[in-house]
C-alpha positions as CSV (number, residue, x, y, z in Angstrom):
1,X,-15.4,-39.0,-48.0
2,X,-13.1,-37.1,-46.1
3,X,-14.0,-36.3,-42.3
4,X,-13.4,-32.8,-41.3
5,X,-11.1,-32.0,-38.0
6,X,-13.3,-30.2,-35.5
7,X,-11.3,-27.8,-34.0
8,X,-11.3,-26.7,-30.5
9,X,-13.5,-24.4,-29.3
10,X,-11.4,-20.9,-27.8
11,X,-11.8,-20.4,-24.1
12,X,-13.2,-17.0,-23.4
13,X,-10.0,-15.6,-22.1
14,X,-8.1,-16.0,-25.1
15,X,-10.9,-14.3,-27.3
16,X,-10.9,-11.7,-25.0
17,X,-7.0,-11.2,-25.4
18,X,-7.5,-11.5,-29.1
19,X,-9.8,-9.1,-29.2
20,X,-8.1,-6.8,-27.2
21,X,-4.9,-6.9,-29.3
22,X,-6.8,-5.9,-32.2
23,X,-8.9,-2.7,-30.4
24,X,-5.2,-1.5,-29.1
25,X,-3.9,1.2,-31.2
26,X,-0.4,2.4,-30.5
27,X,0.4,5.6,-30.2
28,X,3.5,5.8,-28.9
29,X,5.8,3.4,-26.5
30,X,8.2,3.7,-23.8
31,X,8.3,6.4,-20.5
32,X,6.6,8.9,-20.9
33,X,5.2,8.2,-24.8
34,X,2.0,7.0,-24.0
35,X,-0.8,4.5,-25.3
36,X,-4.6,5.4,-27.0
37,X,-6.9,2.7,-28.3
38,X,-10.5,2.0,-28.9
39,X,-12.2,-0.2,-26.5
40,X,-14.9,-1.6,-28.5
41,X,-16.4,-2.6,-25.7
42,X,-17.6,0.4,-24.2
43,X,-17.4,2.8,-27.5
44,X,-15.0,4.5,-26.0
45,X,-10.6,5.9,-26.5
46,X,-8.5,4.5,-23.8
47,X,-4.8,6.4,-22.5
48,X,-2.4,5.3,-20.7
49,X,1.0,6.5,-19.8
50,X,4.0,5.0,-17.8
51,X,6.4,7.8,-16.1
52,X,9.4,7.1,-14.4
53,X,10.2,8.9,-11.3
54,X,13.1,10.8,-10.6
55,X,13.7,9.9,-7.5
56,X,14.1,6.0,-6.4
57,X,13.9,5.4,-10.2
58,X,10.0,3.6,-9.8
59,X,7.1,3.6,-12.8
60,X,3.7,5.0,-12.3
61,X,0.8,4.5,-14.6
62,X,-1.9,6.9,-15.4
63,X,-4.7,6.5,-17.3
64,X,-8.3,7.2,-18.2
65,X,-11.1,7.1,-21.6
66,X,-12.5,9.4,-23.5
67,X,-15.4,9.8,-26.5
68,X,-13.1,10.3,-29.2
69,X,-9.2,9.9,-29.8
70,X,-8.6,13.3,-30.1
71,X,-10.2,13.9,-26.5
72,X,-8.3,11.0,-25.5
73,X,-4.7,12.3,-26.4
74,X,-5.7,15.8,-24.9
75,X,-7.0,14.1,-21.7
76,X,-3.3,11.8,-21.8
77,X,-0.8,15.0,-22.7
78,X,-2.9,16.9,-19.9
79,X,-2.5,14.1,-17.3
80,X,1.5,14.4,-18.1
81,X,1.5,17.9,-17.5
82,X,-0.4,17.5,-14.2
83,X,2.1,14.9,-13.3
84,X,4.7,17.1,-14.0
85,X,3.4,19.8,-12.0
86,X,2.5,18.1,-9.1
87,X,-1.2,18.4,-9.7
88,X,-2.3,14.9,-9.5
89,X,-2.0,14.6,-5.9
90,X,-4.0,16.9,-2.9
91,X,-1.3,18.6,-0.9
92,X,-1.9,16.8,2.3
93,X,-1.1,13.7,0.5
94,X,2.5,14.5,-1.3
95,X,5.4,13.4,0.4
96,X,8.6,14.4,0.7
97,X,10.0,12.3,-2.0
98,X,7.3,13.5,-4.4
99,X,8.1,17.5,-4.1
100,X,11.7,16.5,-4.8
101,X,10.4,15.1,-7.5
102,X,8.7,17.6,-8.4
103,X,11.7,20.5,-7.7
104,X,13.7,18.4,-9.6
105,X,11.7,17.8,-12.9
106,X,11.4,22.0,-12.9
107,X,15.6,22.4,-12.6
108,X,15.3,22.1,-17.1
109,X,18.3,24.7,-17.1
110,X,20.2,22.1,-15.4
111,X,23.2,19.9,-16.6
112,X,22.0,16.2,-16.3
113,X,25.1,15.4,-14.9
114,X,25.0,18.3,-12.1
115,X,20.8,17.1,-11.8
116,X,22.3,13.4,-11.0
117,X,24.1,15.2,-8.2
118,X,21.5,17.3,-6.8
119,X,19.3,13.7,-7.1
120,X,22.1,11.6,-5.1
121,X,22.3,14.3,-2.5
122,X,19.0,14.2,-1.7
123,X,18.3,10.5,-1.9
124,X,20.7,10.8,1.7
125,X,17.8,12.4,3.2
126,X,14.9,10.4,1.3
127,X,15.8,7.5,2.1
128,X,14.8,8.5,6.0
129,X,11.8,11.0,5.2
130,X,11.0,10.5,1.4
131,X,7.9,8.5,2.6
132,X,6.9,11.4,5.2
133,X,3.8,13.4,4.2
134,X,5.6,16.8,3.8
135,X,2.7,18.7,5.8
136,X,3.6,16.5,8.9
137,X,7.4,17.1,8.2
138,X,8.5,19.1,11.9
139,X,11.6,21.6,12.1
140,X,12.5,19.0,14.8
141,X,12.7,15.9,12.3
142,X,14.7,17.6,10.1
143,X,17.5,18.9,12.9
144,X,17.4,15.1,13.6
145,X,17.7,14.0,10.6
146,X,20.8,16.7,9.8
147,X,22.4,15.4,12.8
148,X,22.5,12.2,11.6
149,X,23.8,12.4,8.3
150,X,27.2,14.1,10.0
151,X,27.7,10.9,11.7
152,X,26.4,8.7,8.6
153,X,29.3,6.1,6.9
154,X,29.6,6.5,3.2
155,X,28.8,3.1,1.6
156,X,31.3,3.6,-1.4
157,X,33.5,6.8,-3.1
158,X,36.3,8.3,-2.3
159,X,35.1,8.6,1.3
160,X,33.9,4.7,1.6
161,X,33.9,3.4,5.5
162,X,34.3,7.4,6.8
163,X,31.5,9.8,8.3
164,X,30.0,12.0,5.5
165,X,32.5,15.0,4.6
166,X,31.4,18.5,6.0
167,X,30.9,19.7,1.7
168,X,28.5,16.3,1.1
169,X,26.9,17.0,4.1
170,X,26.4,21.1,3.5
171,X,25.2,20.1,-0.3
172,X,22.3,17.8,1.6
173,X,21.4,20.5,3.8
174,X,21.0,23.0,0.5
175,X,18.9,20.4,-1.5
176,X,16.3,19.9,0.9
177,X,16.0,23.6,1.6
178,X,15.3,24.0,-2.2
179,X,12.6,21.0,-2.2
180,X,10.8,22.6,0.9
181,X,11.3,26.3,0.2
182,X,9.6,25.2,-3.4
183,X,6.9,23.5,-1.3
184,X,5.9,26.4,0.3
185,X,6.0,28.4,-3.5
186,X,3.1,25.9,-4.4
187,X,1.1,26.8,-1.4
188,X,1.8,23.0,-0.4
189,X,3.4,23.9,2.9
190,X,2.8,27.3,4.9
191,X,6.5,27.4,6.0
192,X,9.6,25.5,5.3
193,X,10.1,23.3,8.7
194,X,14.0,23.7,7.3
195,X,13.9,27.1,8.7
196,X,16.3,27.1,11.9
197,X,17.9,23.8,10.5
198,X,21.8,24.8,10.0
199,X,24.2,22.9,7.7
200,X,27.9,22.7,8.2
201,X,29.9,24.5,6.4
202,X,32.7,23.0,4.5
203,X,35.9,23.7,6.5
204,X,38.2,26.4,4.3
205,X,42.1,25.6,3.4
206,X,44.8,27.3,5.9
207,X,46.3,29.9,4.2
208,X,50.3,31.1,4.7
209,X,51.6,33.9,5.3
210,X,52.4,34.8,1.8
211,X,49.2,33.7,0.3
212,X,49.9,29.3,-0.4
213,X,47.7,27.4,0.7
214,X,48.9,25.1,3.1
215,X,48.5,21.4,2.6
């Protein structure tokens, strides 16, 4: 008679994981595509989306549930246009990195390579205020702040080891003008703390007499 091999018994961690692998449904993958299933569990359509930030290059996750899958993709594809917007977050609570965000997302009529620029030029200011709340953002940080850029060392470029160049500098200055003026566009601010903050102008070629311009 041949003895049958009892097999072990599954903990209850690896049935849960089973069972979860065959409730999840994929909808789509990768930033931005998005995730529904069922979660048998509670009857219900679980979302979830991963987004990549612009700025600083991090993830976020949103999620939620909903009674059906239909509701759940509506709830998912209206979470990503809140995102997009801005929307998620009460105003007192967005920062200074997340309006760039945000400004920068809504530039759609913009080359990506001149967007990369407009992002680089403001990641010299984020990485000293991104993580301010932008309501507690004074015209007095910001002068600071300016100031200190014109005596900041470029890391690497053309311009490695020397203070940042007057046309860098003046480009900084415009950026974060645009982020805060938009700020004030979605009622997040009352006024732009970058008014009275001057940038320096890029220093014009010496013309000759007869119209070269001098080297």
């Amino acid at each position: 008679m041949t003895k049958k091999v009892k097999r072990p018994a599954r903990n209850d961690a690896a049935a849960v994981l089973d069972s979860t692998q065959r409730q999840r449904r994929t909808k789509g993958r990768g930033n931005g595509s998005g995730t529904v299933w069922l979660d048998e569990s509670i009857g219900r359509y679980r979302w979830q989306i991963t987004l990549q930030t612009l700025v600083g290059g991090r993830c976020k996750t949103l999620n939620g549930r909903a009674r059906t899958k239909t509701g759940a993709e509506k709830a998912m594809r209206a979470a990503l246009v809140a995102h997009d917007e801005g929307d998620l977050q009460a105003p007192d609570t967005i920062t200074v990195e997340r309006q760039a965000e945000i400004w920068l997302r809504r530039r759609q009529a913009v080359e990506p390579r001149t967007l990369a620029l407009y992002r680089q030029e403001l990641d010299y200011a984020l990485v000293v205020i991104g993580q301010q709340r932008i309501q507690k953002v004074s015209t007095a940080t910001l002068k600071d702040l300016v100031a200190a850029l014109n005596r900041k060392e470029m890391a690497a470029g053309l311009g490695k080891g020397k203070p940042m160049s007057p046309r860098t500098h003046s480009k900084v200055v415009i950026r974060l003008r645009a982020v805060f003026a938009e700020a004030v566009l979605d009622g997040t601010i009352k006024v732009s703390p970058m008014n009275g903050v001057k940038r320096e102008r890029a220093p014009q070629p010496a013309i000759a007499a007869k119209g070269r311009v001098l080297e």
